[in-house]
C-alpha positions as CSV (number, residue, x, y, z in Angstrom):
1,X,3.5,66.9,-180.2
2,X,5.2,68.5,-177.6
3,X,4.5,68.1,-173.7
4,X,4.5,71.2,-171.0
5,X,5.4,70.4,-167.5
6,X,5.2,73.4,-165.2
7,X,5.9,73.6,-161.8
8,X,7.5,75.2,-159.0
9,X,10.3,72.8,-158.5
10,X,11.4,73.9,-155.1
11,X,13.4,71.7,-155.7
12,X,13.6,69.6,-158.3
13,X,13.5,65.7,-158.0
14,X,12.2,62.2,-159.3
15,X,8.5,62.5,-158.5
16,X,8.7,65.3,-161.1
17,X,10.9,64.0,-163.3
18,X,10.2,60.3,-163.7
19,X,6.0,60.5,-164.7
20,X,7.1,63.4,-167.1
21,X,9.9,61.0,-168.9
22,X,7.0,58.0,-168.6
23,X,4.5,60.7,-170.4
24,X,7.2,60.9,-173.4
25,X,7.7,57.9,-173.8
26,X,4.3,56.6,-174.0
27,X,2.8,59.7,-176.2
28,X,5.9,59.6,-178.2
29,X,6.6,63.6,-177.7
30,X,9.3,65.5,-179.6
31,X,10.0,67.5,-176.4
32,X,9.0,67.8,-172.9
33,X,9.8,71.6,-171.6
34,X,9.7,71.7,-168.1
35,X,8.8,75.4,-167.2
36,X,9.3,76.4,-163.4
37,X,6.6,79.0,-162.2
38,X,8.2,82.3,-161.5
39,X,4.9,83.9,-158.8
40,X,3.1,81.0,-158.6
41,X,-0.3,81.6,-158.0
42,X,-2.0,79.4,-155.6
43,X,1.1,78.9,-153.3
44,X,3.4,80.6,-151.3
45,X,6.3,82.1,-151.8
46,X,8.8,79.2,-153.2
47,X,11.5,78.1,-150.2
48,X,14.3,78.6,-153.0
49,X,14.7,81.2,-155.1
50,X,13.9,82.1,-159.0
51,X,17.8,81.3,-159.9
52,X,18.5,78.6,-157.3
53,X,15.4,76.3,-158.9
54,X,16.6,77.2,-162.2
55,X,19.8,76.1,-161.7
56,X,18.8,72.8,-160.1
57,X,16.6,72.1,-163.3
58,X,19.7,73.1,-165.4
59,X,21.7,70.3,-163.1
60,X,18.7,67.7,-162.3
61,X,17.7,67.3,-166.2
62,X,21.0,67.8,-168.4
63,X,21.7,63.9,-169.1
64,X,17.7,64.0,-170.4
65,X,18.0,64.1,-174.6
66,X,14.6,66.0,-175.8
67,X,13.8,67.9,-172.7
68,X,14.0,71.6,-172.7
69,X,13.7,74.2,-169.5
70,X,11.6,77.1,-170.4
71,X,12.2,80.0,-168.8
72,X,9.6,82.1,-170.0
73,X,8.0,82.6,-166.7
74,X,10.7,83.1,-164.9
75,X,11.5,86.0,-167.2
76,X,7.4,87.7,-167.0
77,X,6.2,90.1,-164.4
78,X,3.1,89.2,-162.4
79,X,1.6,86.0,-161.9
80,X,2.9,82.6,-163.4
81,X,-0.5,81.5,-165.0
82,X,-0.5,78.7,-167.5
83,X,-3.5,80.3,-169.5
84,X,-0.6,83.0,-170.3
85,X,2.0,80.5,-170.7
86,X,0.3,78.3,-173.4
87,X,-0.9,81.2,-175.3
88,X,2.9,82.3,-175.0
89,X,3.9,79.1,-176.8
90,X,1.1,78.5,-179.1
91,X,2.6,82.1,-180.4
92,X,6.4,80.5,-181.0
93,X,5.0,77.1,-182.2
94,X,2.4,77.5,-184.2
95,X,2.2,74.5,-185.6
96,X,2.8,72.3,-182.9
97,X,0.7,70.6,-180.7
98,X,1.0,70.8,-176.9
99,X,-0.4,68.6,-174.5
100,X,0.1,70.0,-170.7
101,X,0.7,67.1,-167.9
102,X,-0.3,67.5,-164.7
103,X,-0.4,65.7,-161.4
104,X,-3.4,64.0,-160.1
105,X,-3.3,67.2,-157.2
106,X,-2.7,69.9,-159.6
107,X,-5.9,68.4,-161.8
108,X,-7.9,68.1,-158.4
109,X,-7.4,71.9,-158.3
110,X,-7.5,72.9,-162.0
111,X,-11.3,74.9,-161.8
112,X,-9.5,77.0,-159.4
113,X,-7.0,78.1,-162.3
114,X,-7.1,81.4,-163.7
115,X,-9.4,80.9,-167.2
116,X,-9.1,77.5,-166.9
117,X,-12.1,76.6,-169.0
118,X,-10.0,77.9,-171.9
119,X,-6.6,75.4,-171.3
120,X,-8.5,73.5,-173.7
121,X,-8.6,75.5,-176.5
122,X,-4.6,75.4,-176.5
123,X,-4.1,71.8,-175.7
124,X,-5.0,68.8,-174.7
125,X,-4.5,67.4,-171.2
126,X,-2.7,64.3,-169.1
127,X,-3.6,63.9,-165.9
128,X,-1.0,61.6,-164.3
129,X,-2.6,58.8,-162.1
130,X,-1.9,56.0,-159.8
131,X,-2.1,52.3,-161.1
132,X,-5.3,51.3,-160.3
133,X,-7.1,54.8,-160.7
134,X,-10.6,55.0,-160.3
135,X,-12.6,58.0,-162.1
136,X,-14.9,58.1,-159.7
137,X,-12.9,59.6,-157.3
138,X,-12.8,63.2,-159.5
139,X,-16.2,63.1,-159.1
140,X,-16.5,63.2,-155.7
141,X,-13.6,66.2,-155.3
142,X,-15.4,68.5,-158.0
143,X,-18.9,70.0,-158.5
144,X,-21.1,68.0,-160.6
145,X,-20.9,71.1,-163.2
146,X,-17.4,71.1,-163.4
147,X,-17.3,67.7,-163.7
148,X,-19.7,67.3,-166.1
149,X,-17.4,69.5,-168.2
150,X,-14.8,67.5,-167.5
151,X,-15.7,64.0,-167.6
152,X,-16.9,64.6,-171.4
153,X,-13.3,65.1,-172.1
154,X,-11.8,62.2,-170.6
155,X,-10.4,59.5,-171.9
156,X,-7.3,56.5,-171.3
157,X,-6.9,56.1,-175.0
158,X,-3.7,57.7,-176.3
159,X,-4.8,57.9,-179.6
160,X,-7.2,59.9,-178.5
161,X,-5.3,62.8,-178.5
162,X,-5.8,63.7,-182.1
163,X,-3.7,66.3,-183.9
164,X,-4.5,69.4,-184.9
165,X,-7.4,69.3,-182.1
166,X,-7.2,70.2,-178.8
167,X,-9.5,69.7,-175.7
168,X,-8.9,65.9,-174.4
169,X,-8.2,64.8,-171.1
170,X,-6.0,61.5,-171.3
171,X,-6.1,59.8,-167.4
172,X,-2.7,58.2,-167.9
173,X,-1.1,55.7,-165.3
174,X,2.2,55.9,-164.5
175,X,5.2,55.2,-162.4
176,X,4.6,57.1,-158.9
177,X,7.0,57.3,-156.2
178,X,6.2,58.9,-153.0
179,X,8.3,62.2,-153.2
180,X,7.6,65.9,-152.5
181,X,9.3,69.0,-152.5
182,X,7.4,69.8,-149.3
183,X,9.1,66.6,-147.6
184,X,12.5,67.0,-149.1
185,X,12.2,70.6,-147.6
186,X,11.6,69.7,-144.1
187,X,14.2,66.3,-144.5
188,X,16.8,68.9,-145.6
189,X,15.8,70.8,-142.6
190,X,16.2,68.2,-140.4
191,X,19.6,67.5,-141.6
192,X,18.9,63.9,-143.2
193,X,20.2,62.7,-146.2
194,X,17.6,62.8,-149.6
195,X,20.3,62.1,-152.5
196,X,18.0,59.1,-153.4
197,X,15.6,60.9,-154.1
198,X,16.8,63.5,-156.6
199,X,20.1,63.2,-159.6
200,X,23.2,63.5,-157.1
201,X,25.1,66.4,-158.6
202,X,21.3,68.0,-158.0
203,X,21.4,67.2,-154.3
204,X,24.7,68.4,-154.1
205,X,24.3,71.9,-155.5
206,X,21.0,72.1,-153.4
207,X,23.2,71.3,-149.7
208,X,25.6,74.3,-151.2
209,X,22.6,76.4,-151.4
210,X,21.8,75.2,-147.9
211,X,25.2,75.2,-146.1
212,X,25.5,79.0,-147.7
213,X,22.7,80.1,-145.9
């Protein structure tokens, strides 16, 4: 089984990269491909560009054995939307399986996704949550049809995630550390230092990008 991690990655750094590595390990995956959105859909327009991402995913992830950066979005007009994407790779791997991780706010959003119901045709799901998680509280951020949908799908047993099926939802806890791309942005801005908070030959591509502007 193989895991998808998509994302805008503008930029890059360890809130992304450490649940995905914790998803590997714990599913035992082949590969994680990390795909960077090229329009994403339900955002604006990323504050680095299509190359400048990509090359800090090239930098950020090289020392990382069995993980792959996908470019196939990068490289299709229109849209970035993982319904495409999945379909994409279910067409080059046939007989792999896929499971597609996503954030806890990324899942919070997912009935807003473009065919969304049909994700799980292609995959399965993990949702990556905070120790401690409650269920309840997807319940109360979704309507009771969509949830209802959901919830049957659920699950925090790995072995749950069968092969050769697709459809599950696995809720599972991870390492989280209290990183965005939205407050590295406005740190970088601000002119303070955030090397902790991404690989350092990452940070110092992205204050080249900066200091070139």
């Amino acid at each position: 089984m193989i895991g998808i991690f998509g994302g805008t990655f503008d930029p890059i750094h360890y809130g992304h990269i450490k649940p995905a590595l914790s998803v590997k390990q714990t599913l035992n995956l082949t590969q994680i491909r990390f795909i960077p959105n090229g329009i994403p859909p339900h955002r604006t327009v990323p504050w680095l560009n299509a190359e400048q991402r990509l090359s800090l995913l090239q930098t950020a992830l090289k020392k990382y054995p069995d993980v792959v950066i996908d470019q196939r979005e990068l490289h299709r007009d229109g849209p970035s939307y993982m319904i495409d994407t999945l379909q994409s790779l279910k067409k080059d791997y046939p007989d792999t399986d896929i499971c597609l991780i996503v954030g806890m706010d990324a899942f919070f959003g997912i009935t807003r996704w473009h065919q969304w119901k049909q994700l799980f045709d292609l995959c399965h799901l993990v949702v990556t949550t905070r120790p401690g998680f409650e269920q309840d509280t997807i319940a109360e951020r979704m309507s009771a049809d969509d949830y209802r949908f959901l919830a049957s799908r659920m699950t925090r047993d790995v072995k749950a995630l069968t092969p050769r099926e697709t459809g599950k939802i696995l809720l599972q806890s991870v390492p989280q550390l209290d990183i965005s791309s939205t407050q590295i942005r406005a740190k970088l801005l601000d002119g303070e230092d955030v090397s902790q908070w991404m690989p350092v030959e990452a940070y110092q591509k992205l204050r080249g990008f900066i200091d070139d502007d």
